[in-house]
C-alpha positions in Angstrom: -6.0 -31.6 3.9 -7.7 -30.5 1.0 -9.5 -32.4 -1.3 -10.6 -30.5 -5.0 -13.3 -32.6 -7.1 -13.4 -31.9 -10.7 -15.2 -33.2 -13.8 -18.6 -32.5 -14.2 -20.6 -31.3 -16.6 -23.7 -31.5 -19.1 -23.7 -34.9 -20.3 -26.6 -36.6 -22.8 -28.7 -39.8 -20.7 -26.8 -42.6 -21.9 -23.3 -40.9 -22.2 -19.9 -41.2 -19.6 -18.2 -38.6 -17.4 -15.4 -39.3 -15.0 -15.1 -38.0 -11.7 -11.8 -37.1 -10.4 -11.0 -36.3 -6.6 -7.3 -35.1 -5.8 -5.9 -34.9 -2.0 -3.4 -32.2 -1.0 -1.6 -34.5 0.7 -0.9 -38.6 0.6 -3.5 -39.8 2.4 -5.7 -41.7 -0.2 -3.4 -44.2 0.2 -4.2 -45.3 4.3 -7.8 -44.3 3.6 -11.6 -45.1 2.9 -12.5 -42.6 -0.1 -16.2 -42.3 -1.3 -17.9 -40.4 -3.8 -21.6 -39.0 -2.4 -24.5 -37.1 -4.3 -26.7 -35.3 -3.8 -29.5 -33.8 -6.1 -32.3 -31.0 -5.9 -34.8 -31.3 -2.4 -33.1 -34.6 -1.5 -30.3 -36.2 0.9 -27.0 -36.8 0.2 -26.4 -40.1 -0.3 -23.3 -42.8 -0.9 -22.4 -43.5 -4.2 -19.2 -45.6 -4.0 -16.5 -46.2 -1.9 -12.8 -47.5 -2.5 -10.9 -48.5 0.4 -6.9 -48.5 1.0 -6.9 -52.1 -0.3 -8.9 -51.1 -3.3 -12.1 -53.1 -2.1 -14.7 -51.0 -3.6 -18.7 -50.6 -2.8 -21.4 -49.5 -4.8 -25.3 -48.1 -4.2 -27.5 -50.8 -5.8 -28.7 -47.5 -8.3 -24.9 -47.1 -10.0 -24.0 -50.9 -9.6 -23.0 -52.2 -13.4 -22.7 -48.6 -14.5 -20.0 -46.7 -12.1 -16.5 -47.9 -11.4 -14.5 -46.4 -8.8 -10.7 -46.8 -9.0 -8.2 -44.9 -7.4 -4.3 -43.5 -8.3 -2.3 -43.5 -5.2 1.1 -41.8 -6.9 -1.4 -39.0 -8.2 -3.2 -38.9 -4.8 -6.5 -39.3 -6.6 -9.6 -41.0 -6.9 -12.0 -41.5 -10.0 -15.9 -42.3 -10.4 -16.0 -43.3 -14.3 -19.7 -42.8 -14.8 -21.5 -45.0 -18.0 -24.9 -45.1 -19.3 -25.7 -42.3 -17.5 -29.5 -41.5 -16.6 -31.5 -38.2 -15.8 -31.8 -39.6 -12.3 -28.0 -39.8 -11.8 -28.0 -35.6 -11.9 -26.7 -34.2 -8.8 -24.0 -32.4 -6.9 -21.1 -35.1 -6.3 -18.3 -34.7 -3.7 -15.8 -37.0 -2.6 -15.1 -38.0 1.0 -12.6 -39.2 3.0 -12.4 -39.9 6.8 -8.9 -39.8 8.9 -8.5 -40.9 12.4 -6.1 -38.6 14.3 -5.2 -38.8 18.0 -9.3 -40.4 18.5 -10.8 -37.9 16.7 -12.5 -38.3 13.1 -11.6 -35.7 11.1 -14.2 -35.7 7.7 -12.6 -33.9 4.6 -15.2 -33.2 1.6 -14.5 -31.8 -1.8 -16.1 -28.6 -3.0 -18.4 -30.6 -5.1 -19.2 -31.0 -8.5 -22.4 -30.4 -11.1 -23.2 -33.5 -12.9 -26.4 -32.7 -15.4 -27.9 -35.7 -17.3 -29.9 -34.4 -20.0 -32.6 -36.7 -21.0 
């Protein structure tokens, strides 16, 4: 399973990007996606997270702002980014967990520069 994030970019604070995460294979369909960050000299942390029934969570930071949505005939997942601040600059990769035969396997996308100029 592979799972290839596109979509950043340099974006002015205040301005939109979207996020998109596509899967090698169906899987986004059975599964918990999420969308992490993580910027210079700190941890990675959740962003948002869509599950297979489309229940989505958000960090109290993006709440209002991001929307995560997902396209299960494209095998894809979005984060639609508004009102975007210089704090919201980071490296952002999507997530998804499958168990398989009691083990969690963890697929991550390659990751993806998002620069909020202020």
């Amino acid at each position: 399973v592979q799972l290839q994030a596109s979509g950043g970019g340099l974006v002015q604070n205040g301005g939109s990007l979207r996020l998109s995460c596509a899967a090698s294979k169906n899987i986004f369909s059975f599964n918990t996606v999420a969308w992490y960050r993580q910027a210079p000299g700190k941890q990675r942390e959740l962003v948002a997270a869509i599950t297979s029934g489309s229940r989505s969570n958000y960090a109290d930071s993006v709440k209002g702002r991001f929307t995560i949505s997902r396209d299960n005939a494209k095998n894809t997942v979005y984060l639609q980014m508004n009102a975007l601040k210089s704090e919201d600059t980071a490296v952002y990769y999507c997530n998804t967990e499958i168990l398989s035969w009691g083990i969690l396997n963890k697929y991550w996308g390659q990751g993806t520069l998002v620069t909020v100029s202020s």
